[in-house]
C-alpha positions in Angstrom: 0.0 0.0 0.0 1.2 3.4 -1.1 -0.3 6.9 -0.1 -0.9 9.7 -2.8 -1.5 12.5 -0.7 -4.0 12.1 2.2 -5.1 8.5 -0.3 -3.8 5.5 0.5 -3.0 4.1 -2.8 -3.1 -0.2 -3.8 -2.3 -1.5 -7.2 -3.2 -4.8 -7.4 -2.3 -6.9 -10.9 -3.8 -10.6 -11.6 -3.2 -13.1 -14.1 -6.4 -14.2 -15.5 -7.9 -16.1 -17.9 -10.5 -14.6 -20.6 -13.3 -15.7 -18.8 -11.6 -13.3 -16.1 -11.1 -16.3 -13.4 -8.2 -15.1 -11.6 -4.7 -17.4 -11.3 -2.2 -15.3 -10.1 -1.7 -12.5 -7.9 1.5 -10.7 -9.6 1.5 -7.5 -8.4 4.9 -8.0 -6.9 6.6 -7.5 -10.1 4.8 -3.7 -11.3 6.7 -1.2 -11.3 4.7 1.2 -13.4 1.2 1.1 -15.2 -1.5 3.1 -16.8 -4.9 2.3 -18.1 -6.3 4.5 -20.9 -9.3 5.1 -22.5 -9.7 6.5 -26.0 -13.0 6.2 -27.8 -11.5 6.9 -31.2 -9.0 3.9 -31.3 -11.0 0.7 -32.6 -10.4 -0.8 -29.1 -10.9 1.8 -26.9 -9.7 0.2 -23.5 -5.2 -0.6 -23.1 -3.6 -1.5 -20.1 0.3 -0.7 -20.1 2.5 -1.9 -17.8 6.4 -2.2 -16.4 7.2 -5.4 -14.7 10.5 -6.4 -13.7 9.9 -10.0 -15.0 8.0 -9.8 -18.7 8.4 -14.1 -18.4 5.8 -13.7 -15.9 3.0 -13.4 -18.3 2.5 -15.3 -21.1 1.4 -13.1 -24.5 -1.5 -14.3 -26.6 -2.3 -17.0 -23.5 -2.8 -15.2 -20.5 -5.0 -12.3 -19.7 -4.4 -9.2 -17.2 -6.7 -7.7 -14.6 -5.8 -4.8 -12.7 -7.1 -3.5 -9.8 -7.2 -0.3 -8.0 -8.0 0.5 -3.9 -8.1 3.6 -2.7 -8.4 4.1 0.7 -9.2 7.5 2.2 -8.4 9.5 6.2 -11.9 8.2 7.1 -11.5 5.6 6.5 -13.7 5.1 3.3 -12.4 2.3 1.2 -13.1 2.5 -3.1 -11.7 -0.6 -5.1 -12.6 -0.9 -8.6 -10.9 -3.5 -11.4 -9.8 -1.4 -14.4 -10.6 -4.3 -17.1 -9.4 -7.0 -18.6 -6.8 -7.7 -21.5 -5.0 -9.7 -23.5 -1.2 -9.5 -23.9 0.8 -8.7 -26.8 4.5 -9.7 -26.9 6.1 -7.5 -23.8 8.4 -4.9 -25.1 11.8 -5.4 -23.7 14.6 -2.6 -21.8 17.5 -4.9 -20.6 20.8 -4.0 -18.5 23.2 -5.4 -16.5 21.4 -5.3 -13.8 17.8 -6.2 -15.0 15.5 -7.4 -17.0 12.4 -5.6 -17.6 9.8 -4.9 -19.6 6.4 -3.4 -20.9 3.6 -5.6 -20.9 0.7 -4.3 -23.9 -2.4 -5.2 -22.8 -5.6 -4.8 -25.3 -9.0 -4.7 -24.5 -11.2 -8.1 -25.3 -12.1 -6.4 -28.9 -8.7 -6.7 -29.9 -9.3 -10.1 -30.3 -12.2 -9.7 -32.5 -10.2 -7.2 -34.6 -7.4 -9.8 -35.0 -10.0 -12.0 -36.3 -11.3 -12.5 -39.8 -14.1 -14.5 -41.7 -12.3 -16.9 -43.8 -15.1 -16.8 -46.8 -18.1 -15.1 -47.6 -19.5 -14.1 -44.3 -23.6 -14.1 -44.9 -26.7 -13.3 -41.9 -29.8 -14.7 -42.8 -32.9 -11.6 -43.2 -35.0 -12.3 -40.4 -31.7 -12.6 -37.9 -31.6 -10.8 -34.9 -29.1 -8.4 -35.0 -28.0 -8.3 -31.1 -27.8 -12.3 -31.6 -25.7 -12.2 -34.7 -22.8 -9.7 -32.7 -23.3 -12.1 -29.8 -22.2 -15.2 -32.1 -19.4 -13.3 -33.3 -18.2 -12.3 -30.1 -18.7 -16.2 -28.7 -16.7 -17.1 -32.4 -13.5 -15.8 -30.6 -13.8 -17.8 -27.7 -15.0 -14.5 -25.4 -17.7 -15.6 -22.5 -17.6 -11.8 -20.7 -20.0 -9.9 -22.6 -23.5 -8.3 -21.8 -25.3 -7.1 -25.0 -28.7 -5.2 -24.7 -31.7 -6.8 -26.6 -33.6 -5.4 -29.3 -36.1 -6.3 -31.5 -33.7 -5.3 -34.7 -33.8 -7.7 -37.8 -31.7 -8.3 -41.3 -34.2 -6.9 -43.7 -32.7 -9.3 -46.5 -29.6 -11.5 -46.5 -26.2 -9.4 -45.8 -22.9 -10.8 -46.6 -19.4 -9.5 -46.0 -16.4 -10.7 -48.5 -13.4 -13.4 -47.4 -10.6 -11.0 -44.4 -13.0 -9.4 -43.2 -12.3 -8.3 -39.3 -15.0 -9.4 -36.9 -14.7 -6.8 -35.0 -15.8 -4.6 -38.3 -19.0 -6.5 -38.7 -19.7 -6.2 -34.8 -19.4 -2.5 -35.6 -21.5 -2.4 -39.2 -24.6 -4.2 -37.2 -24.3 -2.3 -34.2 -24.1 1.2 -36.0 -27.0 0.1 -38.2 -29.4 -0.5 -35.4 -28.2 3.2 -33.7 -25.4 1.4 -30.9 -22.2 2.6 -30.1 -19.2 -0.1 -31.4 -18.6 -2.6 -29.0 -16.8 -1.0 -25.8 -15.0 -2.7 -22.7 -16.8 -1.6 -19.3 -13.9 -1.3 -16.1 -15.7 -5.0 -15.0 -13.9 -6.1 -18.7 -17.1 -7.2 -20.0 -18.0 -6.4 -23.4 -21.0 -4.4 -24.5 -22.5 -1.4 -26.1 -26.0 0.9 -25.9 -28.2 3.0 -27.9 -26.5 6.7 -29.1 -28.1 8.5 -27.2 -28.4 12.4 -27.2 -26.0 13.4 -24.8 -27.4 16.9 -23.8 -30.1 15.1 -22.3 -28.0 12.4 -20.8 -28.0 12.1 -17.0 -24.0 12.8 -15.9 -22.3 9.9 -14.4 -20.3 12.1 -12.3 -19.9 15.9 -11.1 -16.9 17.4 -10.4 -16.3 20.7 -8.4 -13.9 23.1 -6.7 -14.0 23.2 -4.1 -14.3 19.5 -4.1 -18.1 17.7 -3.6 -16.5 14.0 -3.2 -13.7 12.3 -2.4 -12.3 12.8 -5.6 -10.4 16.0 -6.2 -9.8 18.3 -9.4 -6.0 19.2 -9.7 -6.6 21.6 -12.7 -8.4 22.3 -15.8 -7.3 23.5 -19.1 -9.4 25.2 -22.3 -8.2 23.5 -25.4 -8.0 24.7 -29.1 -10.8 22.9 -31.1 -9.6 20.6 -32.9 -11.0 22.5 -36.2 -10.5 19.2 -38.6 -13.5 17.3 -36.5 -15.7 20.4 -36.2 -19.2 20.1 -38.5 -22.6 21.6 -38.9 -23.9 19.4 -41.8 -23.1 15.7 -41.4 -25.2 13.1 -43.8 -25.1 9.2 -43.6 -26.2 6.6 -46.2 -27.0 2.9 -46.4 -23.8 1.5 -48.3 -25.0 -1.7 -49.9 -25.9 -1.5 -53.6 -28.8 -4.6 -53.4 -31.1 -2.2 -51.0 -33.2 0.4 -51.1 -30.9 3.6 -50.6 -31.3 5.1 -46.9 -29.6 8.3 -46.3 -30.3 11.5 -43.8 -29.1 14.6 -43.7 -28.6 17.0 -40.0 -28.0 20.3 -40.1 -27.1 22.6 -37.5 -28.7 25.8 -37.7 -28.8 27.0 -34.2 -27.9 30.2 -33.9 -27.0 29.9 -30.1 -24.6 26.8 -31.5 -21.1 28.7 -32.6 -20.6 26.2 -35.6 -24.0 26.4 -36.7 -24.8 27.4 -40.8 -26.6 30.3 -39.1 -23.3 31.5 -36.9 -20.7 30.7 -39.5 -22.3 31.3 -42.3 -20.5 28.2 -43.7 -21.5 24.3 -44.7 -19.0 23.0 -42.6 -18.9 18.7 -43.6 -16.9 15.4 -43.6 -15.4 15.2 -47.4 -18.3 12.7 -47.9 -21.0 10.9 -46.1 -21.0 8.6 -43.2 -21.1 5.3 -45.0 -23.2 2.5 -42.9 -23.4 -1.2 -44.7 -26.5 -2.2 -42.2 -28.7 1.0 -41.3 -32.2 -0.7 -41.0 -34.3 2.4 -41.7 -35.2 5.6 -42.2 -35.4 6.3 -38.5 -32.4 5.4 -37.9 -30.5 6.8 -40.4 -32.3 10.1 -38.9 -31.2 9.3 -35.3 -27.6 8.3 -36.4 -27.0 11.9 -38.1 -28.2 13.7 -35.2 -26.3 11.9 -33.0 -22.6 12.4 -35.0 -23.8 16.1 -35.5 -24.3 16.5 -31.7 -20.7 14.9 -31.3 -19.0 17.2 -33.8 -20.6 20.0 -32.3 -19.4 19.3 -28.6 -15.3 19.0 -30.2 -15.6 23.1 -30.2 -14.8 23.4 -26.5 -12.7 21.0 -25.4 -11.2 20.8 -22.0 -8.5 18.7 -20.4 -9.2 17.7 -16.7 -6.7 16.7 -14.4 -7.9 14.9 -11.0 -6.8 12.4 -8.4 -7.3 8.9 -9.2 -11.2 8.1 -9.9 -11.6 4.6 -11.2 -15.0 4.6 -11.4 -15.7 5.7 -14.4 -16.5 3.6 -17.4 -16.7 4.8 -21.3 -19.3 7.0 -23.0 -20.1 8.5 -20.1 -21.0 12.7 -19.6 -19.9 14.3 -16.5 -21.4 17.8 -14.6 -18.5 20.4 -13.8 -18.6 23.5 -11.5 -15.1 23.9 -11.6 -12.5 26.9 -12.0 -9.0 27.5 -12.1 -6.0 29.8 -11.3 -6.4 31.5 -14.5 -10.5 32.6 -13.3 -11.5 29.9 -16.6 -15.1 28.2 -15.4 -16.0 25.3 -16.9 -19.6 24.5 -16.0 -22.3 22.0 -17.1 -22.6 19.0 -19.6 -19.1 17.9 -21.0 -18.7 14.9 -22.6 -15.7 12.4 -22.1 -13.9 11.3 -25.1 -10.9 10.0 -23.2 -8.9 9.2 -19.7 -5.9 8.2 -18.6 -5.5 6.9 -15.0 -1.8 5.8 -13.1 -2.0 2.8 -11.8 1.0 3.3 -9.2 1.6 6.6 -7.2 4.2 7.4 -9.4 2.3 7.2 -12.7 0.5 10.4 -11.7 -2.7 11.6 -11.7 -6.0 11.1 -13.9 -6.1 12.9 -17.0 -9.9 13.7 -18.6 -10.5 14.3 -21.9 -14.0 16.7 -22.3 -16.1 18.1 -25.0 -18.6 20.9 -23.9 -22.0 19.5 -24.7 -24.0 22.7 -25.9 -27.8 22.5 -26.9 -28.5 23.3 -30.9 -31.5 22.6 -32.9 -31.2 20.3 -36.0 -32.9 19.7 -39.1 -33.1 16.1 -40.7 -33.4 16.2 -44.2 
C-alpha cells in the first residue's frame, strides 16, 4: 500500500484467464502502469505496464486484470478493477542489472479485430441483429460480454467478402441498429447501448472546486478545437448497392450553437458521407446523423481535466462540472468524455480527462 497525498494508494495486478477467473496475484513484479481510455481507437480500452519480470505473463495466452483500492483519512475504502486484457509480446529494456519490460495489454475487442471470416461471411434476413454480434463475439472464444436486446432484424440476406475483421462486422450491425461499437466496461465485460443524445444524458459524475467528493480536481485546461473534426452538416447513407438507398441529412442551424450554418455562415462537412453497410431504416438513419452532428458540435470546446485517481468511471459517459481554475476559466455543465488516462501506481501520476462541452442546438433532418 502506497499513499498519494492524504489516499492510501493499492495497485493490485492478476493473471487471469478470458473468462476473467483469476490465477495469479502478480502484483509484486509492477513497477509502473497506466490504463487509458480512447473512444476513437478501434479498441478503446489498453492497459500498459512495467514489470521487472516480462516471463511472468504469457502473451496471446494469458490475460491481465488490474485492480485499483483507494483508501481515504476516514476511513472510506473505493476498489474498482480497471478491465481485462490480453497480452501482446512485452516490449523489452535490458541492462546489466535487470530485465524488464512493458507488458501491452488490449481490450477483449482486440481479439475480435485480430480476427477474420475466412469466406463469404452471410446473416440470414429475419436474424436478430444483437444475436448475430453475440455469435461473433462467442466465435472468438469470449464468455464476458452483456449485449442489450432489441427487436432489430436483417431486412434481407447481408454478406461481407473473405478477411473481413470481426470486430468490423460487430461494428457495421451495431451502427445500423443506432449502438455505439462494442466497448469494454472497467468490470472487462464487453457491450454497447443506444446513441443516445447526450445533452439530455443524465452525468455519471460531477466534479467541483471546491471538491463535492472524495475525488479531487487538480486543474483544468481550455483547449484549441480541434477544427479538422468540427461540422454543422453531417449526412449518412446505407452503403450496400442490393437495398433500397437510406440516407439522412442533419444540419445545425442553431444560432446559439457557434458552428452552426446560421453563426458561421459556412456548410462545414466530412469530405463525404457517413457510409453505414446495415442502417435498417429511415429512423435510424435520422437518429444516427443527429447523433454524429451533436458529437461534432461538442469538439468546439474542449477541455482537459486533471484529478486524483477516480476509477469509477467507465466509457461514454457525460460528467457535470462546476469547476474553476487559477487563470479565473469556469467550466460549468454537460461535458462529454472522449478520453482518460488513470496511473495505476503513485508514481504514474494523476487522472487525466478528456471533455467536450455539450452545448444544446436545434437540427434539421433532411
Amino acid at each position: 500500500m502506497r499513499r498519494v497525498g492524504s489516499v492510501q494508494l493499492t495497485p493490485k495486478l492478476y493473471r487471469a484467464t478470458i473468462d476473467g477467473e483469476r490465477r495469479e496475484d502478480i502484483s509484486a513484479i509492477v513497477r509502473s502502469g497506466k490504463v487509458t481510455y480512447d473512444q476513437d481507437r478501434e479498441t478503446q480500452m489498453s492497459f500498459a505496464c512495467v514489470v521487472s519480470d516480462p516471463s511472468a505473463v504469457e502473451p496471446y495466452q494469458d490475460f491481465l486484470a488490474p485492480e485499483l483500492t483507494l483508501t481515504y483519512p476516514d476511513g472510506h475504502v473505493v476498489t474498482e478493477p480497471l478491465g481485462l486484457y490480453a497480452v501482446a509480446p512485452p516490449r523489452r529494456d535490458a541492462s546489466p542489472q535487470q530485465t524488464k519490460g512493458t507488458l501491452d495489454g488490449r481490450d477483449l475487442g482486440w481479439i475480435l479485430s485480430s480476427a477474420t471470416v475466412a469466406s463469404p461471411y452471410t446473416i440470414a434476413a429475419g436474424s436478430n441483429c444483437m444475436d448475430a454480434v453475440a455469435a461473433l463475439i462467442a466465435s472468438v472464444g469470449i464468455t464476458r460480454y452483456s449485449l442489450p436486446a432489441t427487436a432489430h432484424v436483417f431486412d434481407a440476406d447481408t454478406t461481407w467478402p473473405p478477411g473481413t475483421r470481426k470486430l468490423r462486422i460487430a461494428s457495421d450491425i451495431l451502427g445500423g441498429i443506432g449502438m455505439y461499437v462494442l466497448y469494454m466496461r472497467r468490470d472487462g465485460w464487453l457491450t454497447t447501448m443506444p446513441r443516445r443524445t447526450l445533452i439530455e444524458a443524465e452525468p455519471a459524475v460531477r466534479y467541483a472546486t471546491p471538491a463535492e467528493s472524495y475525488v479531487r480536481v487538480v486543474r483544468s485546461q481550455i483547449l484549441e478545437p480541434d477544427v479538422s473534426r468540427i461540422y454543422n452538416t453531417i449526412t449518412v447513407m446505407r452503403d450496400d448497392p442490393t437495398k433500397a438507398t437510406i440516407y439522412a441529412t442533419a444540419i445545425n442551424d442553431d444560432p446559439e450553437s457557434p458552428v452552426s450554418t446560421t453563426s458561421t455562415g459556412l456548410t462545414l462537412a466530412p469530405p463525404e458521407p457517413i457510409r453505414v453497410q446495415t442502417l435498417s431504416s429511415q429512423t435510424e438513419a435520422d437518429a444516427l446523423a443527429r447523433s454524429l452532428l451533436e458529437e461534432a458540435a461538442a469538439v468546439y470546446t474542449k477541455l482537459t481535466l486533471t484529478t486524483s485517481p477516480d476509477p469509477s468511471r467507465n466509457p461514454h459517459e457525460v460528467y457535470e462540472l462546476a469547476v474553476s481554475n487559477a487563470a479565473g476559466d469556469v467550466a460549468a455543465g454537460k461535458w462529454w468524455c472522449s478520453g482518460w488516462q488513470i496511473g495505476f501506481t503513485p508514481a504514474d501520476g494523476p487522472m487525466i480527462h478528456e471533455l467536450n462541452k455539450l452545448v444544446p442546438f436545434g437540427e434539421v433532418v433532411e
